[in-house]
Residue, then its C-alpha position, 0 to 999 in steps of 0.5 A: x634522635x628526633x624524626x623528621x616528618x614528611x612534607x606533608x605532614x609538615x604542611x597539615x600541621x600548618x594548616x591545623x594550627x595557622x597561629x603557630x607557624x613559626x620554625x620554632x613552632x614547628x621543631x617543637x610539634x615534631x620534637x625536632x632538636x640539634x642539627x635536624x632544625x637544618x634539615x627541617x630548615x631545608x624542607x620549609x624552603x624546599x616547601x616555599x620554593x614549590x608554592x606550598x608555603x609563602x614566608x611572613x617574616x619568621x612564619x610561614x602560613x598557607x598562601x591557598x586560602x579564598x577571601x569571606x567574599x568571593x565570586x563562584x562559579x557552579x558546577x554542578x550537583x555530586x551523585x548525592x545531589x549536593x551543589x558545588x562550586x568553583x572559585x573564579x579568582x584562584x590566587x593559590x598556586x595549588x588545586x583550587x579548593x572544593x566548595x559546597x554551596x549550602x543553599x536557604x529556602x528563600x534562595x533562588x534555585x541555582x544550576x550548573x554553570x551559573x555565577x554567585x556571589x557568595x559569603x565563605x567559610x572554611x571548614x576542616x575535616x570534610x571532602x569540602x574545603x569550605x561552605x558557601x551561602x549566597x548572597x545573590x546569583x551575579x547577572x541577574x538583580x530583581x527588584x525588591x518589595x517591601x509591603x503589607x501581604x494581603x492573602x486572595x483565592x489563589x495567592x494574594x497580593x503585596x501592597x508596597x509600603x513606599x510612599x508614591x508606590x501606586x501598584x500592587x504586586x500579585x503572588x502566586x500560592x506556590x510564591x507566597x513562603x507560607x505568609x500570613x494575611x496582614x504580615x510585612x513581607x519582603x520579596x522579589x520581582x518574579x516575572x512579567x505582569x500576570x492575569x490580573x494585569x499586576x506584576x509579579x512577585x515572589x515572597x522571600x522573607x516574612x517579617x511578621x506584624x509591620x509593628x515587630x522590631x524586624x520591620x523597623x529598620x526596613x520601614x526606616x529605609x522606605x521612610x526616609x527615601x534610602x535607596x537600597x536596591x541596586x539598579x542593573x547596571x550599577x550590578x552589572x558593572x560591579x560584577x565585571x570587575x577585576x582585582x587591580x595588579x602590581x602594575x603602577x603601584x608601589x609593593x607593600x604586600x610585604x608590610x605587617x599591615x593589619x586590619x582593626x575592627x569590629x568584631x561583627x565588621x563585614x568589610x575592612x577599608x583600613x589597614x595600619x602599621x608602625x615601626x620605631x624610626x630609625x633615623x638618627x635625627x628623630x630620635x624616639x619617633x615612630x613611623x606610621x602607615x595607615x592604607x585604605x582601599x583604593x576604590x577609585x579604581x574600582x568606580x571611575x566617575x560619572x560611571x553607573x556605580x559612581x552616580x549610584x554612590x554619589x546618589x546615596x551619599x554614605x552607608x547606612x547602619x541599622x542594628x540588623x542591617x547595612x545598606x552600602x553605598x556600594x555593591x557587595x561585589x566591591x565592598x564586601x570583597x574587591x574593596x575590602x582589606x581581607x586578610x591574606x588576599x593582594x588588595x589596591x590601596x592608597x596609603x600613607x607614610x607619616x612621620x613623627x616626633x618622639x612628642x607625636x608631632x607629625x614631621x613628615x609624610x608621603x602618599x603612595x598608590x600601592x598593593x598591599x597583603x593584610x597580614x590579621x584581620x583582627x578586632x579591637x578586643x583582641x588587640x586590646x587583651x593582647x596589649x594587656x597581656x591575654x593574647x590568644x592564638x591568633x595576636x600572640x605572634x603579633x604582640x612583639x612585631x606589630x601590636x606593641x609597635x601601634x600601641x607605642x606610636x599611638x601613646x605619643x600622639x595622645x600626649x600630642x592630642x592632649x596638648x591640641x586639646x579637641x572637644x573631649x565629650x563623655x557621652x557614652x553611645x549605647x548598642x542595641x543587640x538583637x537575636x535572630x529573630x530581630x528582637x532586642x535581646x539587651x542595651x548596653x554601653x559601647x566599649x571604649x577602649x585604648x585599640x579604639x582610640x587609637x585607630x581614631x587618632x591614625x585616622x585623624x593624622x592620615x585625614x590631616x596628611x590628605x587635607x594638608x597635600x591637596x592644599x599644598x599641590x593646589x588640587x581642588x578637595x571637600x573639607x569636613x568642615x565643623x565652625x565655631x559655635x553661636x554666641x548665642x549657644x555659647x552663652x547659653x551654655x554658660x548661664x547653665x554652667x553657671x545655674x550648676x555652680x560651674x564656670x566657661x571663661x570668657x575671651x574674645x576666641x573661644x577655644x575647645x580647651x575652655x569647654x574641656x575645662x568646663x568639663x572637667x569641673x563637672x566630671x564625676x558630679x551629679x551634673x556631669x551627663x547635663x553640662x555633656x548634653x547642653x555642651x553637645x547642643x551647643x556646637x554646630x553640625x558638621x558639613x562638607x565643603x570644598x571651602x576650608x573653614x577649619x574643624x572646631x571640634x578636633x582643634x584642626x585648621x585642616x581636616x578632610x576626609x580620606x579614610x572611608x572611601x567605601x561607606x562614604x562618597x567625600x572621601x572618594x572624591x579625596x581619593x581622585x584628588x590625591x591621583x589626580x595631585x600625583x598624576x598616578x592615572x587618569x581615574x583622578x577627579x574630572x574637570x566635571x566633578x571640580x565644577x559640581x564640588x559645592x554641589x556635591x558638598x551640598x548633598x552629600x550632608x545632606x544624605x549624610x542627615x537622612x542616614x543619621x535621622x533614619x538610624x536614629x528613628x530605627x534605634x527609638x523603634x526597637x528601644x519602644x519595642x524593648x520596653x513595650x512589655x515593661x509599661x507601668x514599670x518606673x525609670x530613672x533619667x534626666x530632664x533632656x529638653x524643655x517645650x511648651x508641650x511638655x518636656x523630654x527625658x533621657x532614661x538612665x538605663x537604655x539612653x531612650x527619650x521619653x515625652x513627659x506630657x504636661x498632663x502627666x508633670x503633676x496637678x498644677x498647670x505649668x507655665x513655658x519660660x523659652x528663654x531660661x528653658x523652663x517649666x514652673x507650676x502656676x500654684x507651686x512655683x516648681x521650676x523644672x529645667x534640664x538636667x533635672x533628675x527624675x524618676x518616670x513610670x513608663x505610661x505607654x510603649x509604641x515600637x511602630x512609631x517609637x514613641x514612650x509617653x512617661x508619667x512624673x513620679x519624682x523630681x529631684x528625689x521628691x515626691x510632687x507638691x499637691x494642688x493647694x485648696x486655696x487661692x487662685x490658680x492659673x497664675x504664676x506666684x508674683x516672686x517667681x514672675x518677677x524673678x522670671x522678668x527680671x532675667x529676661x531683661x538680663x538677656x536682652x541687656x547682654x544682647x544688646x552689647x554683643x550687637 
């Protein structure tokens, strides 16, 4: 005869194994068989009745845990010192946990009484339920530095790197954090001005050489002009905000919605469920819902935290760092889908048909419950067949679902045929210290390809309901290439012995179809690029001129309202359409729309020129110590200085100046985009495989000056001992004419 346990028993098992809840789970922890499962049955209600446990569906998981960000309030040191917290939002119906804050040495000192936002971590096993770190005290937002330390009698000074900055900021020696003469230090605003008439500053982080790849990221930031201090106000209103209520929302806390990220994600802005239909007239369809934070609520326009956001467009994503668009306070916490904490959100329900066409869908405003918050290796282990403690309970009512739903809009993607580039985006991984530790390929795999779809469908239902209730939007615009482009693409398709069909529209099925012909060929990166640098670049307008690329007539963005201001603006446009309050879009914003547009791609090509700058550093930082070192790549870009090229191993670009291409003098072909040597007749173009001895490594600039050791696999011709040099050989010249006078020719028909 089984023993039944005591409650508390009961609920230290669910605490010790929170992927293994279920009723089934815990009868077969305690041995418990026959006719006791109806007792046992009666104390997990017994247990839910009192608060202690909350049914999921058929698990059962403790309701009283915090979120991984949230506001603290400190209550003071213990008899050994040590500092303890308290948290200001409780949803739990029992004790509120015991927090140890565990404070760094460039933290600020905190007392009793004040209030922090803070990063959380459970821990087991002690007289503390978690362990808190700071992210900043809440009131108080001091002004940051980034400058050279220049070490003086008592202290020294930071000499800001900010272009425009004229003053200095003077350090105290107690203030200085051990900083050396010369290093690249971050501080803080200390107190006023002191006997030097300088402000004052404290230093809170050593960066070392200005040079280093910790630096670059923050050089970067100062660089391109990205704000990345928080002004008080913006501070101060994130702080004062509260987490929204059931009141005018619709119930979803009780949907499987699940959060899909990275694995290193510090917030989570979409969630996604899905569910066979069961309408008989939809056979073999799915239902779909996707919910995204509802920041609108949160930022009412033409408040300090919407002028701060609008003014920085998006966030910016470095290696070692994020700068948001919003507070921590809203996107680390009250705007961030954590798992297990009601959180507003707008979402909606799509419909579609067995073949993944949409056929209907709704929007809501509602309050949701994430029920995981997982990552996409993990879903994708659990899909084929690994899951782990945490997905296993998932597999069968949420993770098959989704992957079924997704199946169906591939066969729909598929025939719609978007733009299908191969082009494999490389990740640099640092260690602590902020050095390049390794670079390799992004994973692709099916989880992420089928949030994107979900996305795509939710940013196509949102685009599709404003235009239908006649609400003013930003589309994300991507036009047709040039014809210029186009045919320029065709002439190398053509130089590698591929073809692109000719018509009067084009379509992204004819570029598949080019792509495919090279695909797996030693011109497949090549005809990638160059199809790549033929479209035009993506933009924001309250005009709908379709999206090429997606092969969509209707596209906006719905679905990131934290890291990007478009889709915010999306967001007040569905309120305001379904008259869901008044924190819709104003008669203000309606008017300012082209202008919004406007400097929104604007930011949106400052983040993508900083992020792309900071990458060239740290991968000039990577191979600084591997000079002399040779190198595969491919030719990737043509000019009169010289030509560029992409190296195989770490994705870096690379200058090969015309000093080091070979002994000749090259002569530059704009219009075939073409180098060939006076004496030899060499001709080098893009895609041109190559192998490059790395001649010089420069992380502060990001610069990587190459040598030419081989092209095509062969060594290079050396300079003749006779005849004239300087001239191009009279058939290659006469080659290089005659195809100038086949351009102009086809230009002139086109006009």
């Amino acid at each position: 005869m089984s023993t039944l346990p005591t409650k508390d028993q009961i609920l230290a098992w669910i605490s010790d194994n929170p992927a293994s809840t279920s009723k089934r789970d815990i009868a077969r922890a305690f041995g418990i068989k026959g006719a006791d499962r109806i007792d046992l049955k009666r104390m997990l209600k017994e247990l839910e009745d009192e608060g202690h446990l909350e049914k999921r569906k058929k698990t059962y998981r403790d309701p009283d845990k915090l979120p991984p960000v949230a506001v603290l309030q400190v209550t003071g040191p213990d008899d050994l010192g040590d500092m303890f917290c308290r948290p200001l939002e409780w949803q739990g119906e029992g004790a509120e946990p015991r927090i140890l804050f565990s404070a760094r040495a460039t933290d600020p000192a905190i007392g009793a009484g004040d209030r922090i936002l803070a990063r959380l971590q459970e821990v087991q096993g002690e007289d503390h339920h978690y362990i808190a770190r700071l992210i900043r005290r809440i009131g108080t937002n001091p002004k940051k530095i980034l400058g050279i330390y220049r070490k003086g009698a008592e202290g020294g000074r930071i000499v800001p790197i900010s272009k425009g900055a004229d003053k200095e900021w003077q350090v105290r020696a107690s203030d200085t954090h051990g900083a050396r003469d010369g290093e690249l230090v971050e501080g803080e605003q200390a107190g006023p001005k002191g006997r030097m008439g300088l402000p004052r500053a404290r230093i809170t982080d050593r960066l070392g050489d200005p040079g280093a790849p910790k630096s670059v990221s923050l050089i970067a930031i100062h660089e391109h002009g990205i704000p990345d201090a928080f002004p008080d106000a913006v501070i101060a209103e994130a702080d004062s905000k509260k987490p929204a209520g059931l009141s005018g929302r619709e119930d979803l806390r009780d949907m499987d919605l699940v959060t899909i990220d990275p694995a290193d994600a510090r917030d989570h802005d979409d969630a996604c469920y899905a569910h066979a239909d069961d309408d008989p007239r939809n056979r073999g369809g799915h239902v779909i819902w996707v919910a995204i934070a509802d920041v609108a609520h949160y930022v009412a326009a033409g408040s300090a935290l919407d002028r701060e956001a609008k003014k920085r467009g998006n966030s910016t994503y470095f290696p070692d760092r994020v700068v948001p668009m919003l507070p921590d306070r809203l996107s680390g916490d009250l705007c961030s889908l954590h798992e297990g904490v009601p959180r507003a959100c707008i979402a909606v329900r799509m419909v579609i048909d067995a073949e993944g066409n949409k056929i209907g869908h709704r929007f809501v405003r509602g309050l949701m419950r994430s029920t995981a918050s997982l990552n996409y290796q993990e879903v994708q282990a659990a899909e084929d067949g690994a899951p782990n403690d945490k997905t296993a309970p998932l597999v069968a009512p949420v993770i098959a679902p989704l992957y079924a739903a997704y199946r169906a809009l591939r066969d729909a993607r598929n025939r719609r045929q978007p733009l299908d580039l191969d082009l494999p985006e490389r990740r640099i991984e640092l260690s602590e210290d902020g050095h390049v530790t390794s670079v390799a390929y992004k994973d692709r795999l099916d989880a992420h390809r089928m949030i994107e779809e979900f996305m795509v469908l939710a940013n196509v239902a949102a685009a599709e309901t404003l235009i239908e209730k006649r609400t003013p939007l930003l589309f994300r615009v991507h036009e047709e290439p040039k014809p210029e482009k186009i045919e320029a693409l065709r002439e190398t398709a053509e130089a590698s012995g591929f073809s692109l069909a000719k018509g009067q529209v084009l379509q992204t099925r004819q570029l598949n179809a080019l792509l495919s012909q090279a695909e797996g060929t030693e011109f497949d990166e090549l005809i990638n690029m160059t199809t790549l640098r033929s479209m035009t670049q993506a933009y924001y307008s309250p005009e709908n001129f379709g999206h090429f690329g997606l092969a969509l007539k209707t596209y906006a963005h719905f679905t990131s309202p934290i890291r990007r201001y478009s889709d915010l603006v999306v967001h007040r446009a569905l309120i305001s359409a379904h008259g869901w309050g008044r924190d819709g879009l104003s008669p203000d914003e309606v008017e300012r729309l082209d202008e919004t547009a406007k400097h929104i791609s604007d930011t949106e090509r400052r983040s993508m020129t900083a992020e792309r700058d900071t990458n060239d550093r740290y991968l000039a930082a990577f191979l600084s110590d591997r000079v002399g070192a040779t190198f595969t790549g491919r030719i990737s870009g043509i000019q009169r200085f010289g030509a560029f090229v992409k190296l195989d191993e770490t994705g870096a670009d690379g200058l090969l100046p015309m000093r080091a291409i070979g002994h000749e003098y090259f002569h530059f072909d704009a219009d075939t985009q073409t180098l060939m040597g006076a004496d030899s007749g060499l001709t080098i173009g893009i895609g041109d495989r190559v192998t490059v001895k790395l001649a010089e490594a420069v992380p502060v600039t990001g610069g990587l000056t190459l040598d030419l050791v081989e092209l095509e696999g062969q060594s290079l011709p050396r300079r003749p001992q006779r005849g004239k040099r300087g001239a191009p050989p009279r058939r290659k010249a006469g080659q290089a004419a005659r195809k100038k006078v086949k351009l102009r020719k086809k230009a002139a028909r086109r006009s």
